[in-house]
C-alpha positions in Angstrom: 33.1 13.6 -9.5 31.0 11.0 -11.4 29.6 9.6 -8.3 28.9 12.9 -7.4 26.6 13.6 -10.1 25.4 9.8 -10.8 24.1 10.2 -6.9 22.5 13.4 -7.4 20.5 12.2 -10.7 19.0 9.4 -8.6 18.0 11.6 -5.9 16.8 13.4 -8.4 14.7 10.6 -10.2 13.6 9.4 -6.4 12.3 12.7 -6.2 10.3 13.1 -8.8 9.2 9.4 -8.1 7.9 10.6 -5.0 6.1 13.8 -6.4 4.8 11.1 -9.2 3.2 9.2 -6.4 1.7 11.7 -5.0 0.1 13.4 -7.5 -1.4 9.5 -8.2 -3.2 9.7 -5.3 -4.4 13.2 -5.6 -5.5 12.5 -9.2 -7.9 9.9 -8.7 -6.1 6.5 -7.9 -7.7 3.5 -7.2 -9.4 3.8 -3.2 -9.9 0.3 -2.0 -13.9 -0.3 -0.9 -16.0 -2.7 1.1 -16.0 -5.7 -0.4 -12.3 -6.0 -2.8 -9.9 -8.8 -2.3 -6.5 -8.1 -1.3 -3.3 -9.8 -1.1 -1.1 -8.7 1.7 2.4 -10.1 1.3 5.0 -9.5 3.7 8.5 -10.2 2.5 10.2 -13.7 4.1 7.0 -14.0 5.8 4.2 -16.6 5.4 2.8 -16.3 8.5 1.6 -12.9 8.9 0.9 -12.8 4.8 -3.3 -13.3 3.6 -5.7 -12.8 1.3 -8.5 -10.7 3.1 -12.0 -9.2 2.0 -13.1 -5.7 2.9 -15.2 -5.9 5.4 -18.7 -4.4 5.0 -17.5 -1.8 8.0 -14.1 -1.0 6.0 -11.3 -3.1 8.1 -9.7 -5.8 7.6 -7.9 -8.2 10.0 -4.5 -9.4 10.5 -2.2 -10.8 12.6 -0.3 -8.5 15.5 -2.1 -5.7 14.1 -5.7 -6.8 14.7 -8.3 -4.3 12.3 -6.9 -1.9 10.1 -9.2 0.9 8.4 -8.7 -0.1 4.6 -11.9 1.3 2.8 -11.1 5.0 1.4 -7.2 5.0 1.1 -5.0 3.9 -1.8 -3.2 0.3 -2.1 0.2 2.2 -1.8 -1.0 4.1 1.6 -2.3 1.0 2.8 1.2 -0.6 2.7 2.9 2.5 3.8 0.7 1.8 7.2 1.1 -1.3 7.2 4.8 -1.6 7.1 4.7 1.1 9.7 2.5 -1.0 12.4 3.8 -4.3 11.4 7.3 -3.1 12.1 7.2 -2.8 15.7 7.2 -6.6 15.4 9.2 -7.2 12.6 12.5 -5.3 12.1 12.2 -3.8 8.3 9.3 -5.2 7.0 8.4 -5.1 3.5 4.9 -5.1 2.9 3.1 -5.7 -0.6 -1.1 -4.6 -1.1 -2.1 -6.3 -4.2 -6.2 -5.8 -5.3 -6.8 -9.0 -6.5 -10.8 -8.3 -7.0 -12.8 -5.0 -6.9 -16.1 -5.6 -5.4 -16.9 -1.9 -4.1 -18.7 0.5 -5.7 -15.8 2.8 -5.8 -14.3 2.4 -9.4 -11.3 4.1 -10.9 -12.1 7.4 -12.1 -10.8 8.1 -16.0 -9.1 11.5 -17.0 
């Protein structure tokens, strides 16, 4: 029975991680623009990890997934996609989307 309810409180806490998230994104987090520094890590994998720049048109480039639309979406949706493309190549990839510099216009708005 303790597993029971230890598993059901961390579905619970998962949960309302989740909801958290969300309401992040609807509340005003962070939207990458032209022009910010990112650091796209992929877990036990050098070769397909970079630092790229915005580009002026919103993309950035990387390998086996060519130009991704970054400009407008959240660091967090970014590696959601991310992992999603890249793991047609690699089986379970963990992807990391660090802003390393804002350069865009688009700041974080304040409550």
């Amino acid at each position: 029975m303790p597993r029971r309810v230890a598993s059901l409180a961390f579905l619970l806490l998962a949960a309302a991680g989740l909801a958290l998230a969300d309401e992040d994104a609807a509340a005003g987090a962070y939207r990458i623009g032209a022009g910010d520094r990112l650091e796209i890590l992929v877990w036990k994998n050098d070769q397909l990890s970079r630092i790229v720049t915005v580009r002026p048109d919103g993309k950035i480039s990387l390998p086996l997934v060519n130009d991704v639309e970054a400009a407008g979406v959240t660091p967090l949706a970014l590696r959601d996609y991310l992992s999603k493309k890249l793991s047609e190549f690699v089986p379970s990839a963990e992807v990391s989307v660090i802003v390393t510099e804002v350069r865009s216009a688009l700041t974080i708005r304040r409550l």
